[in-house]
MARZATI-133426 format. One record per atom (N, C-alpha, C): residue in three letters; x, y, z. Coordinates in steps of 0.1 Angstrom, whole numbers, plus 5000, padded with zeros to 4 digits. Example, Ala and Ser with C-alpha at 12.3 -4.5 7.8 and 13.67 -1.06 7.14 Angstrom:
ala513249435078ala512349555078ala513249675078ser512849785071ser513749895071ser512950005079
END
This chain:
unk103849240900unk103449160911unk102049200915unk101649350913unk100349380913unk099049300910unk099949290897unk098649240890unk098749050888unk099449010901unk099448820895unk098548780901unk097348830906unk096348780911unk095048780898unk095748880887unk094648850879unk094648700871unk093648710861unk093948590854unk094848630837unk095048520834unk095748510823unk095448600812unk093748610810unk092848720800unk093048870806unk092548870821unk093249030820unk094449090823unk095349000826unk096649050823unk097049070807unk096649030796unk097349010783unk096149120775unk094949140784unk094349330783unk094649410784unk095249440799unk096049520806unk097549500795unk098049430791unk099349460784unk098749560770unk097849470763unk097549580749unk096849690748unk096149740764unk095949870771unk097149950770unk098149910775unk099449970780unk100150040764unk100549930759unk100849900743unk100350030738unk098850020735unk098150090727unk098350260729unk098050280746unk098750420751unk100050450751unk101350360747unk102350400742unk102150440729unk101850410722unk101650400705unk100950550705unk100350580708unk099350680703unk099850770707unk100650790725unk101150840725unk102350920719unk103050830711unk104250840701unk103350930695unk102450940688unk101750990673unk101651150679unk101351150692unk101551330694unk100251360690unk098751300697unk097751320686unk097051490694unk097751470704unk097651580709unk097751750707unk098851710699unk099251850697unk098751850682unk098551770675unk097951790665unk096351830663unk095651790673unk094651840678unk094451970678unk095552010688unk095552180694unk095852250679unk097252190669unk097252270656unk095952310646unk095252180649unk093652190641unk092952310646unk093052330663unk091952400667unk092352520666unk093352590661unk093952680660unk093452740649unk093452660636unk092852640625unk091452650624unk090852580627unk089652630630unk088752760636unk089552800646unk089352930654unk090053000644unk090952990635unk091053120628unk089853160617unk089453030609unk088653060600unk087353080601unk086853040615unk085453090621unk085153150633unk084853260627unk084953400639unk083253330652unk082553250640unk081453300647unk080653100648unk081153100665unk081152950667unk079952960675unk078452870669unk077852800679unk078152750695unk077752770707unk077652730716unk076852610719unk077052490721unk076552370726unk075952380741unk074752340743unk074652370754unk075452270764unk074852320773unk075852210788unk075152070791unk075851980790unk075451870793unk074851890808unk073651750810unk073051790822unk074251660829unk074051720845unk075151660854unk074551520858unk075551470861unk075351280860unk074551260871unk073951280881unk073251250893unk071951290886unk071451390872unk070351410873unk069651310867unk068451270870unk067351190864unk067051210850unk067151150842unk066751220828unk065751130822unk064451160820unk063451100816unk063351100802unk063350980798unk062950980782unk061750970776unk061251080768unk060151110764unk059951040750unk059451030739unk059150980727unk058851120721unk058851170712unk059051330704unk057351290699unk056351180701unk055351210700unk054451290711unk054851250723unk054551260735unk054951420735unk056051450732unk056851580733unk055851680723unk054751640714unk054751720703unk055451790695unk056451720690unk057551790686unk057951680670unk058151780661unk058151690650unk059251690646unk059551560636unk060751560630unk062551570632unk062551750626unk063251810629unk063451900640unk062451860652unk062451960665unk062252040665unk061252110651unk059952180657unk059252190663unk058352230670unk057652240677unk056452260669unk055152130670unk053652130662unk053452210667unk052052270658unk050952340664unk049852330653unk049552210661unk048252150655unk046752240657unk046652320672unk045752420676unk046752580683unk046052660676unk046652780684unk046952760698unk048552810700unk048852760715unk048352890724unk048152900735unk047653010743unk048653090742unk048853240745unk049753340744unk050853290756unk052053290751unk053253260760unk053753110758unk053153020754unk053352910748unk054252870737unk054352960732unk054952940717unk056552970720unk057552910709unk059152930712unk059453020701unk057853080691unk058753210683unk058853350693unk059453480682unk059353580695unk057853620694unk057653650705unk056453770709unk056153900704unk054953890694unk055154030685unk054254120697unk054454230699unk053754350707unk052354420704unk051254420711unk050254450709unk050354550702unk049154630692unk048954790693unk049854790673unk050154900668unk050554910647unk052154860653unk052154780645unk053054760641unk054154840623unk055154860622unk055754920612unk055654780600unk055654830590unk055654700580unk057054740571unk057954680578unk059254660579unk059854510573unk060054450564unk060154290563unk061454250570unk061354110573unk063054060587unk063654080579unk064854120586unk066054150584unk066254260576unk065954360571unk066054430559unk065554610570unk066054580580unk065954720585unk066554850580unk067854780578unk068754900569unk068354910554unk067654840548unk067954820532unk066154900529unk065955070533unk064655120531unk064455120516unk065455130508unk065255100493unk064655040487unk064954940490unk064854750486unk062954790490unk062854810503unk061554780512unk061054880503unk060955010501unk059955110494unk059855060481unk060654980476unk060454950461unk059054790457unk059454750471unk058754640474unk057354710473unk057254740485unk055754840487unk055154920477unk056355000472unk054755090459unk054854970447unk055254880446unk054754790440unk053254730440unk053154690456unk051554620463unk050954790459unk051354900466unk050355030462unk049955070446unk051055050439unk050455100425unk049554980419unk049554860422unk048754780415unk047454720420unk047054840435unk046054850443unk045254970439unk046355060433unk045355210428unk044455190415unk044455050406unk043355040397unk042155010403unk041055150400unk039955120403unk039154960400unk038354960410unk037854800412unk036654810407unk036054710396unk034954790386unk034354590389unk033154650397unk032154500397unk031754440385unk032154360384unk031954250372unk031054120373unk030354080367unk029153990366unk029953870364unk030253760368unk030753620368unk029953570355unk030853510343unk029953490334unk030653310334unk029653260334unk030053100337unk030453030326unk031452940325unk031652890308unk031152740307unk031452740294unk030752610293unk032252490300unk031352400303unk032652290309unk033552250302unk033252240287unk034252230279unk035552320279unk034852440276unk035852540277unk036652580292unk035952540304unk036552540316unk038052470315unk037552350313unk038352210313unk039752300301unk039752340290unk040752360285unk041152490296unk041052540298unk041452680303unk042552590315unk041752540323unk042152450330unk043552350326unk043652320315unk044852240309unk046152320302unk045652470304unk046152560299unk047052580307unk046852570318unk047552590331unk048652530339unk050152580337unk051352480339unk052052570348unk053252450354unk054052460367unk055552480358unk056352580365unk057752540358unk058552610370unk060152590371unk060652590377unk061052740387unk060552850377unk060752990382unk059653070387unk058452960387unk057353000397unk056952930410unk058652890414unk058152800426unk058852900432unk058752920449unk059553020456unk059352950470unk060352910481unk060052940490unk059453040498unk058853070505unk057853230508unk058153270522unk057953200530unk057953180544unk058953080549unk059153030563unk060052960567unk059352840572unk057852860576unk057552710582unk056552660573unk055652570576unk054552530572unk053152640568unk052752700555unk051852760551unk050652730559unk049952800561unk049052760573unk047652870562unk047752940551unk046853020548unk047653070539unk046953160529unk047153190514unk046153310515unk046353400506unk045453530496unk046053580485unk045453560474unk046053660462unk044853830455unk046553850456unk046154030448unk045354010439unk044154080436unk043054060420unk043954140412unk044654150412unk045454290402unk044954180389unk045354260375unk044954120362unk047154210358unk047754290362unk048654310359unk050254260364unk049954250374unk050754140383unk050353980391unk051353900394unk050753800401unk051453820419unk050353910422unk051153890439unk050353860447unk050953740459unk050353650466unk051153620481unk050153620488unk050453680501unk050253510512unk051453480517unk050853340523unk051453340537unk050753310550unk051153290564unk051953180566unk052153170576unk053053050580unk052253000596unk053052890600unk052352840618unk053452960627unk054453020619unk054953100635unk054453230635unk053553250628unk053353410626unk053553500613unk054753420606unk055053520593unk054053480585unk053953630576unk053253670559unk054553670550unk054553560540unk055153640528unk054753680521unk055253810514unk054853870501unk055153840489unk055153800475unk056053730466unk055153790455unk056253880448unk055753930433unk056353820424unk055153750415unk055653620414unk056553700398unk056253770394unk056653870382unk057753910385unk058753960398unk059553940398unk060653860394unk062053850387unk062353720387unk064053740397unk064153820403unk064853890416unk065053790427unk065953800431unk065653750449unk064953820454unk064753950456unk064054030462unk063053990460unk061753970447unk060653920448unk059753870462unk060353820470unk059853770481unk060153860494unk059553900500unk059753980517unk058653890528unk059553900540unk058553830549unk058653960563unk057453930567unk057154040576unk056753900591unk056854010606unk055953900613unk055253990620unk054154060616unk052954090625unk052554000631unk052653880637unk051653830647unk052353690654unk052153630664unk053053560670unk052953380669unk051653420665unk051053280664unk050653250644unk050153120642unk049953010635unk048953140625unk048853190613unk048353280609unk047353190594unk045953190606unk044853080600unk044053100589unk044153300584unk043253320581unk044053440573unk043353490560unk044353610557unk043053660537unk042853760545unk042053800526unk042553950524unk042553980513unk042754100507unk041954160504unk041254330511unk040254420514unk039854410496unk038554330495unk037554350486unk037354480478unk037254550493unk036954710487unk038454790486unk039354780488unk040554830485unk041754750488unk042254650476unk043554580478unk044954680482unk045054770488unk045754790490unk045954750507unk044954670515unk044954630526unk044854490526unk045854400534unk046054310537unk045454250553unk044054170553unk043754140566unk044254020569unk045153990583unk045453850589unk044853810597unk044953750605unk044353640611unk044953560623unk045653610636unk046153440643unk045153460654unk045553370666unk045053320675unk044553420687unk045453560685unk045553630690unk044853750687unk045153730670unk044053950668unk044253910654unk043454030650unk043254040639unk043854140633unk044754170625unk045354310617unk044954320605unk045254490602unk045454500586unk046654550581unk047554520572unk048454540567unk048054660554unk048454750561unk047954900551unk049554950546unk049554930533unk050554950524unk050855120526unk049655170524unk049655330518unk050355430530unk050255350545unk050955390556unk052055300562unk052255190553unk053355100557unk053355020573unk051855000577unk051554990588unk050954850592unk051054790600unk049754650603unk049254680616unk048154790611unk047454800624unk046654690631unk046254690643unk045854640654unk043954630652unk043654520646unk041654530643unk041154530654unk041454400661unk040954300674unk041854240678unk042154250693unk042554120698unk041854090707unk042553930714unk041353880719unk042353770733unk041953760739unk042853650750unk042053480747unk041153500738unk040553360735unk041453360720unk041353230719unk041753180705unk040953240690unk041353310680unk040553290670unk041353180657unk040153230649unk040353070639unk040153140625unk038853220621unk038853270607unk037953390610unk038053440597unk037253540597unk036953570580unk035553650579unk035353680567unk034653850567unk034453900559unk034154020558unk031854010553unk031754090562unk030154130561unk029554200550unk029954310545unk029854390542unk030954400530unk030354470519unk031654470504unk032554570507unk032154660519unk033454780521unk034154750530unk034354630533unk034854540540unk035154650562unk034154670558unk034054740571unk033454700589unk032754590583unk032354490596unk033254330590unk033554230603unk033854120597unk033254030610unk032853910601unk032053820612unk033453660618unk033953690625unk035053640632unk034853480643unk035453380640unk035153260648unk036253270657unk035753190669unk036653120680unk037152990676unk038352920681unk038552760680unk037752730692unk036852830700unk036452750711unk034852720709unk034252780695unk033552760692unk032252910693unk032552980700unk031653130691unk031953210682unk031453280679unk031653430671unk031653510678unk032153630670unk032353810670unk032053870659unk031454000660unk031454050654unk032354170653unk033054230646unk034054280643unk033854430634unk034054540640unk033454650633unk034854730639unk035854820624unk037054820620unk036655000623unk035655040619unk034955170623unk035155240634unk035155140649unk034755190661unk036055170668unk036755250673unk037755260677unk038055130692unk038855150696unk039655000705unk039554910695unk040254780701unk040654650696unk039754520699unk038554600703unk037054480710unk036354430702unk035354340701unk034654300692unk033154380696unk031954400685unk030754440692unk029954340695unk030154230691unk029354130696unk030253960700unk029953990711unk030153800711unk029053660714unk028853560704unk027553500702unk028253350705unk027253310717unk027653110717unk026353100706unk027453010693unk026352940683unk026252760690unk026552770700unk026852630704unk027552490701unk028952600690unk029952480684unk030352460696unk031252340699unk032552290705unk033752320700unk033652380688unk034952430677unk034352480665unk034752600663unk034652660650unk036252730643unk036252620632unk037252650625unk037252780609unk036152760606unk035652840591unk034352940598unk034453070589unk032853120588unk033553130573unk032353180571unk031853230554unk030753300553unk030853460547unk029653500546unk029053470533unk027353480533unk026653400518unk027253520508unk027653500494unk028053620481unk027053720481unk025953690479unk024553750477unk023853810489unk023253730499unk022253750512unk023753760523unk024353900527unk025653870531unk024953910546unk023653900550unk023353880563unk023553720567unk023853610565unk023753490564unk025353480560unk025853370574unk027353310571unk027153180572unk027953080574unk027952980575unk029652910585unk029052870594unk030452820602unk030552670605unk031852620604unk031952480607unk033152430614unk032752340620unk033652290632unk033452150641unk034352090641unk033651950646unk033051870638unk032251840642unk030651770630unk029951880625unk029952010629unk028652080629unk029052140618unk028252190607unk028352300596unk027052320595unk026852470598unk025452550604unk025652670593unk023952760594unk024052900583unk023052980592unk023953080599unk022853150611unk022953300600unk021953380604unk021753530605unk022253610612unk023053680604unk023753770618unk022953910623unk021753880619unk021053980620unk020253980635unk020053810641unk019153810647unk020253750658unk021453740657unk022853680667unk022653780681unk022653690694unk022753740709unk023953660713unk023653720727unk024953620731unk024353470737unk023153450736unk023153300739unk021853310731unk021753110731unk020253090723unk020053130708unk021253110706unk021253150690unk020753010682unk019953010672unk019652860665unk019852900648unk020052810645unk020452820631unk019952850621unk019852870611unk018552920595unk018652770594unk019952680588unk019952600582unk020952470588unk021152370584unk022652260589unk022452190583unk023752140579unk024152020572unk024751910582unk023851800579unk024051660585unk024451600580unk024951500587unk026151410582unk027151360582unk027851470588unk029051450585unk029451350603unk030351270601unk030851210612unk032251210621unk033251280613unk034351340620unk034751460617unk035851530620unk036051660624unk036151680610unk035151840607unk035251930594unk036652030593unk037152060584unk037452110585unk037552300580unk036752260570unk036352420565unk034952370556unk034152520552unk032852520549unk032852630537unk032452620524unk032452740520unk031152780507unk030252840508unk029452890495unk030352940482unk029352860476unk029952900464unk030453010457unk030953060446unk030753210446unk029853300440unk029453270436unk028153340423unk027053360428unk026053220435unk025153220440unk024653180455unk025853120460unk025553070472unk024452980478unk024652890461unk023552810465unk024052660468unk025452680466unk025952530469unk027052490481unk027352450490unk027952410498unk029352340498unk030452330497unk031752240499unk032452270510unk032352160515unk032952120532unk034452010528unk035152020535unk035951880538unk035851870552unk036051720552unk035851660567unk036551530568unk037051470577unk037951380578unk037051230576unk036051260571unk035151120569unk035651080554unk036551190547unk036751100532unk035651120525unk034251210524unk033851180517unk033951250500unk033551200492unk033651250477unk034551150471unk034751010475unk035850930476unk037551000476unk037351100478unk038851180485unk039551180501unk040851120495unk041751090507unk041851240516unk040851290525unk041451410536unk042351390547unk042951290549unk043951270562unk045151290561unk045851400560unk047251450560unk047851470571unk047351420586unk047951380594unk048151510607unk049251490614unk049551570622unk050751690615unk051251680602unk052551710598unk052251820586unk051051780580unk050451890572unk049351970579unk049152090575unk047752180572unk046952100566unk045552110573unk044152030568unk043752070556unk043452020548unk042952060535unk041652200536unk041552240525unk040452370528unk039852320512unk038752280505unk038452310495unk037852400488unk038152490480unk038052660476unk037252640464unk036152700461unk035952710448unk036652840438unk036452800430unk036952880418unk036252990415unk036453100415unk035853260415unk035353250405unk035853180393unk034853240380unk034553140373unk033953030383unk033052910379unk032252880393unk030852850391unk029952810402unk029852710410unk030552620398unk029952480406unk031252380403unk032652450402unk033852400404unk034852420413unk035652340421unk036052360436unk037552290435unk038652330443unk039952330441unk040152270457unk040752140460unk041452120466unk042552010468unk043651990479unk044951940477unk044751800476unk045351720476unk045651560477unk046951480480unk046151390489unk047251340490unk047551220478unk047451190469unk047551090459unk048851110452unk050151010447unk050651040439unk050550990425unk051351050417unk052051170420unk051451300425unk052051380437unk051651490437unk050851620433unk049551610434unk048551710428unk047651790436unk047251860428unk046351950433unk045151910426unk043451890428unk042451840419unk041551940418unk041051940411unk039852040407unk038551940404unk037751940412unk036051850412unk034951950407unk034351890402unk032951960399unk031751940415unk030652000414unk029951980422unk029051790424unk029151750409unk028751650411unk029551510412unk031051550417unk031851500426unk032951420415unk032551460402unk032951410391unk034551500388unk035951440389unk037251480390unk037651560376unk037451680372unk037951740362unk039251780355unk040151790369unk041451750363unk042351790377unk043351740371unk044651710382unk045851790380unk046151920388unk047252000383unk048451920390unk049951860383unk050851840387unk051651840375unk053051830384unk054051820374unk055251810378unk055751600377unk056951520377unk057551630385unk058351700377unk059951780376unk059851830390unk058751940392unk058652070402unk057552060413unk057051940414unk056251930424unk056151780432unk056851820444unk057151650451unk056351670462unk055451770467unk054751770479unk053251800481unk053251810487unk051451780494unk051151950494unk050352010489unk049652110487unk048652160494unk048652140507unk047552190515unk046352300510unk047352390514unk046752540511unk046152550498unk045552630489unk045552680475unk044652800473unk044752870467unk044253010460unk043953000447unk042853060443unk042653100431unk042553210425unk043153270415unk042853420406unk041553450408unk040953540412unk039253600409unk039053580393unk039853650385unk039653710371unk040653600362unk041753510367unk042853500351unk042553340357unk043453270349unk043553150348unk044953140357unk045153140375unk046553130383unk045753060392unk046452970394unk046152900411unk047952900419unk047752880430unk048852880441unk048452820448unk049352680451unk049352610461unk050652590472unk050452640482unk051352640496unk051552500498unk052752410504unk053052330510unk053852300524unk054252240532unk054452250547unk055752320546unk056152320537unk058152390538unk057752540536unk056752570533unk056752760530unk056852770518unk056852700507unk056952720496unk055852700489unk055952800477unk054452790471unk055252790459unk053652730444unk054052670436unk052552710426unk053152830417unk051852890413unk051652820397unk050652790391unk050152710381unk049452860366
END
């Protein structure tokens, strides 16, 4: 009688409502439920927590995950070094750090076996050698000589490669690559171990910058937004160079005893950096008048002369004659119309220049977006006027150009390489390149 005010349709709802909760009811889905969960709680000790739903009165604004800067998979971008406290990795602590790899606290074995590995193949004396340049022909084969196979790929790190350096050893292949949260991996690519790889996190932020002490590889210098360390094998330590409450961006070494280093801001000055003088301060800070400085480069030869680029601007000042204001340049390259992204002399003579810049030029695609690392184009240590950088073109490659913009060849390969190669390194002395991609994985040729 309740219900004879409804109509015809929701009375004959209300009946297969009723119906349906008898029915189910019969099935007992209930207790079968509870048997599952019983089951499940026995076999897994160790259950995620869901967070708490927010309560129904609250406002919940919908954002777009562009808007959020947040990619994909709910990472968190970091397209520019975030300011200290910003970031959602943990916070590594000022002042040496232990060079300890994650997770492997208990396992000192594993770790010391790792380490006099990087030490013994740092103790061959480093004997200066004259770059002897080959003919192009013979480049180009050496170059073809050079293949990818399945047991020289490794994941290294966990996020997006953000920077690369390899060991000169000519006896091992080990190669050191950053990531955006802070980690270095280490990867003896001669290993064929899981072990081969250790990841350490000296630094908290995006790690932009990273070379291995010219004058003694047994030192590993990094680079984030925050300071500069060195990763000293022989004390198992990453001490403390510089830090800084401004952003830095790169750094290069002054000097062959790698004892001073001439250091950029993303805000656009320099420092100078002397490893000698005890605290964590710079001895000089200079406005060169960027808006952004992402690269320096000191010249191979005249190593009073760097070169920094950022923005539009790629300039070659004297660090001889650097104040803190009013600084003007030796030299600049014009031209360019959107943001550079790295600058670098050649190696032999320093008489040639390669920049990328998001203008495309050399008819090469540079715009890998918000999701990759910006391309860097590197020359090749033991050729003058040939230069190494990623692509976006498929299939997937890495290209090697000559100076006169003419394509020499294209490292790839079908089977083992599906991604975009930002980062890359090259051997000083052998015929190895390593190219980093956004997953942390590198892929040595």
């Amino acid at each position: 009688d309740e219900y004879s005010q409804l109509s015809a349709y929701e009375r004959k709802r209300l009946k297969n409502i009723t119906e349906n909760a008898k029915f189910f009811a019969a099935l007992k889905l209930h207790e079968s439920a509870a048997r599952l969960q019983q089951i499940a709680t026995k076999r897994q000790s160790h259950v995620t927590k869901r967070a708490k739903p927010k309560k129904a009165d609250e406002t919940v604004r919908r954002r777009s995950m562009r808007l959020q800067r947040v990619e994909p998979l709910g990472i968190p971008m970091l397209e520019m070094p975030a300011q200290p406290g910003a970031e959602e990795y943990p916070e590594v602590p000022a002042g040496p750090l232990p060079m300890v790899p994650e997770g492997q606290m208990g396992n000192s074995k594993l770790t010391e076996d790792f380490l006099t590995t990087w030490m013994k193949i740092s103790e061959v004396l480093l004997v200066a050698t004259t770059n002897i340049l080959m003919m192009l022909s013979r480049y180009q084969d050496s170059l073809n000589s050079m293949v990818l196979s399945e047991h020289n790929i490794k994941k290294v790190v966990k996020y997006r490669v953000s920077s690369m350096a390899i060991h000169p050893s000519e006896s091992i292949i080990f190669v050191a690559a950053g990531d955006k949260s802070g980690q270095i991996g280490l990867w003896n690519v001669n290993s064929k171990s899981e072990e081969g790889a250790h990841v350490f996190i000296p630094h908290s932020y995006l790690v932009s910058c990273m070379h291995f002490s010219p004058f003694n590889p047994a030192h590993l210098l990094s680079l984030s937004s925050d300071s500069l360390r060195c990763g000293d094998v022989t004390r198992a330590v990453f001490d403390e160079i510089c830090r800084s409450e401004r952003n830095l961006s790169s750094f290069d070494f002054l000097e062959d005893n790698a004892s001073t280093a001439v250091v950029g801001y993303w805000e656009g000055d320099i420092a100078i950096v002397d490893r000698r003088t005890p605290g964590t301060s710079s001895e000089l800070s200079a406005d060169i008048g960027f808006r952004r400085t992402r690269t320096v480069h000191v010249h191979p030869v005249n190593k009073q002369y760097f070169i920094a680029a950022g923005s539009v601007d790629v300039c070659v000042y004297d660090v001889r004659y650097l104040k803190a204001k009013g600084n003007k340049p030796v030299s600049s390259l014009k031209g360019h119309t959107k943001s550079v992204a790295s600058a670098y002399f050649s190696p032999v003579t320093g008489n040639r220049v390669v920049t990328v810049c998001a203008d495309d030029k050399l008819s090469h695609n540079n715009n890998t977006g918000r999701w990759l690392t910006r391309f860097r184009a590197i020359w090749d240590p033991k050729q003058e006027d040939c230069f190494v950088v990623g692509s976006m073109a498929q299939p997937r490659q890495i290209e090697v150009f000559q100076d006169t913009g003419k394509l020499l060849h294209s490292f790839y390969n079908l089977d083992c390489l599906g991604s975009v190669c930002s980062i890359n390194v090259v051997h000083p002395s052998k015929n190895i390149l390593v190219g980093g991609n956004s997953s942390g994985r590198l892929h040595v040729f």
